[in-house]
N, C-alpha and C positions, 0 to 999 in steps of 0.2 A: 542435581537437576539444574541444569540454566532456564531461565525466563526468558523466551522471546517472543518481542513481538511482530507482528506479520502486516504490512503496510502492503496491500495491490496495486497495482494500476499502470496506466498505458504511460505514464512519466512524460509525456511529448510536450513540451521538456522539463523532466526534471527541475527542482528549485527549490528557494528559502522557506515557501512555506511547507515544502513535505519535510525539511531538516528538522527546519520549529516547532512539527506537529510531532516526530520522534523522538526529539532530543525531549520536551513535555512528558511524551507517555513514558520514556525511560524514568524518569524522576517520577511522575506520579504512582507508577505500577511496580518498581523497583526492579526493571529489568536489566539483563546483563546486555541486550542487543535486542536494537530492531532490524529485522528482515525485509527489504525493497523487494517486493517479487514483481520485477518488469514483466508485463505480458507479452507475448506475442502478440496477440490480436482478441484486445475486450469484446466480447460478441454485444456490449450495449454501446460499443462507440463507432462513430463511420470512418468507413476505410477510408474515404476521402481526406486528407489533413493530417492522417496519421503519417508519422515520419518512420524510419526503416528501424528497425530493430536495434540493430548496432549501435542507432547514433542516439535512442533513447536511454540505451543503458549506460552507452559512455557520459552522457549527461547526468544521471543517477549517481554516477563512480564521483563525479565531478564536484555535482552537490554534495557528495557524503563524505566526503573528504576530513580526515581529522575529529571523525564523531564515532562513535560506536554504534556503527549503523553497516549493515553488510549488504551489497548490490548483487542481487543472484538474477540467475536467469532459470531457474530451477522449474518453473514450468514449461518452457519451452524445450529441457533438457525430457522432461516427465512426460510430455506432448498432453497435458492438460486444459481444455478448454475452458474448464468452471473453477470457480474456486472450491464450492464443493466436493469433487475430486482432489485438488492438488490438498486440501483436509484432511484426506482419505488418508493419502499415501505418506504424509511427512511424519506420524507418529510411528510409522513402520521402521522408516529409513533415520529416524534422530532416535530411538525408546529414551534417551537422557536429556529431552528439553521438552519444557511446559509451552505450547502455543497460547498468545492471546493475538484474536484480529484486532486491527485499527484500523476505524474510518473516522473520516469527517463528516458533520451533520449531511452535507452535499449528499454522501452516499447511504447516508442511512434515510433520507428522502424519496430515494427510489430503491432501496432495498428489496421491495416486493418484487421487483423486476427480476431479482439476479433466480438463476435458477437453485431449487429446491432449498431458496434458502431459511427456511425453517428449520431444514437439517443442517445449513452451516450452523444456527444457533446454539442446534445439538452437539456440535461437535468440539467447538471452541468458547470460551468466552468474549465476549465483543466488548469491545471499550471504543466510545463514540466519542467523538475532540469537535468540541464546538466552534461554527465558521459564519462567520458575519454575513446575516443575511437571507443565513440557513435554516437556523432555530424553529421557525415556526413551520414553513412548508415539514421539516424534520420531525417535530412533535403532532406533528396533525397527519403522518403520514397510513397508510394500511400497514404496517409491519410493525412502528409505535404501537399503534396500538393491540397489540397482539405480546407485542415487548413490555411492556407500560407495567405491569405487573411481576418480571422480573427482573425489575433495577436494583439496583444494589446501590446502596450509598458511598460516594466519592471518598468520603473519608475510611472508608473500608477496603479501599482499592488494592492495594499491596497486598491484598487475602485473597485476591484473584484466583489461585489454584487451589486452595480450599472450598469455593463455590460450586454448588451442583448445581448444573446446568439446563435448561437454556440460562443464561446471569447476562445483564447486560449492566455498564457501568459509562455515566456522563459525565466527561470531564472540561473543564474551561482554565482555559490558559488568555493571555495577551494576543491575539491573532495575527498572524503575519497575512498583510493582504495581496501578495504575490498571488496573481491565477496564470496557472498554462495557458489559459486561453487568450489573455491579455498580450501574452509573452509572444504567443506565435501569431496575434494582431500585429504586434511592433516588429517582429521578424519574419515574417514568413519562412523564410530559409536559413531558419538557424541550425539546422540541422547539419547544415555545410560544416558549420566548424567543428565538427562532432565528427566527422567521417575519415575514414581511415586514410593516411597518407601512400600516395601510387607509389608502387615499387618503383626505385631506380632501374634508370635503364642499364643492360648490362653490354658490354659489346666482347664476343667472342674473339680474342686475339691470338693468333700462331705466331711461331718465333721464325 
């Protein structure tokens, strides 16, 4: 069976800190690879600022470079909206790897937001990567507490697939304070250099 772990989200762009928060949960959780599943289009983020598809994953590809970290597009190949779905279907399509999801405190703050995700909890083990700033909105949130009662201790974490589930697991690492948000303040259009290069032009010649 391989270990992997499953890291979501819109990447616009990609960066140091989603490497530092995989390349952690690899060593904390003992897994063989974390999985980027680039979205298509997060139904809790605005389309506005969102950059094209292409150039978020080629940013993924860019960040992940030299890590044991795989950049998929696999829900947009699955055409799944929720994470809950793309849940559904990947024990189908892998029967030989253990899912565990990974978020940062950021997202387990509005958690109760995502859809039915009570049943994500059911489905996988969640391991939460602690982010500066987070913590307390994170621990005070409506899904905390709901979660609060099946945490499982850090120093147990590498027993992840032996947990019955719902299992939620807090981990702290050094934080890397790279934010997307930051990144696309200081660039707006960084997505340019991420985009594919224009075909040459061809010129049809007779002899």
């Amino acid at each position: 069976m391989k270990r992997i772990g499953l890291l979501g989200g819109s990447f616009n762009p990609a960066h140091s800190g989603h490497r530092a928060l995989s390349v952690h949960a690899i060593r904390a959780l003992g897994l063989d690879e974390v999985w980027w599943l680039v979205s298509p289009g997060n139904p809790l983020k605005p389309v506005k600022g969102m950059a094209p598809f292409e150039a978020r994953i080629a940013s993924a590809r860019a960040a992940a470079r030299h890590a044991p970290i795989r950049v998929t597009a696999i829900e947009q190949r699955l055409r799944t909206r929720y994470t809950v779905d793309t849940l559904a279907k990947l024990p189908r399509l892998f029967p030989r790897h253990r899912f565990i999801w990974l978020m940062g405190a950021d997202n387990l703050a509005q958690f109760h937001k995502w859809h039915r995700w009570r049943d994500i909890a059911r489905q996988v083990p969640i391991a939460v990567i602690a982010r500066p700033g987070y913590d307390a909105p994170a621990h005070a949130s409506p899904a905390m507490s709901w979660l609060r009662r099946l945490v499982r201790p850090a120093g147990q974490a590498k027993n992840w697939t032996r947990w019955r589930l719902p299992a939620l697991v807090l981990l702290r690492f050094r934080p890397d304070p790279t934010s997307a948000t930051r990144l696309r303040a200081a660039d707006p259009a960084w997505h340019r250099r991420f985009a594919s290069p224009p075909e040459p032009h061809r010129t049809n010649r007779t002899s």
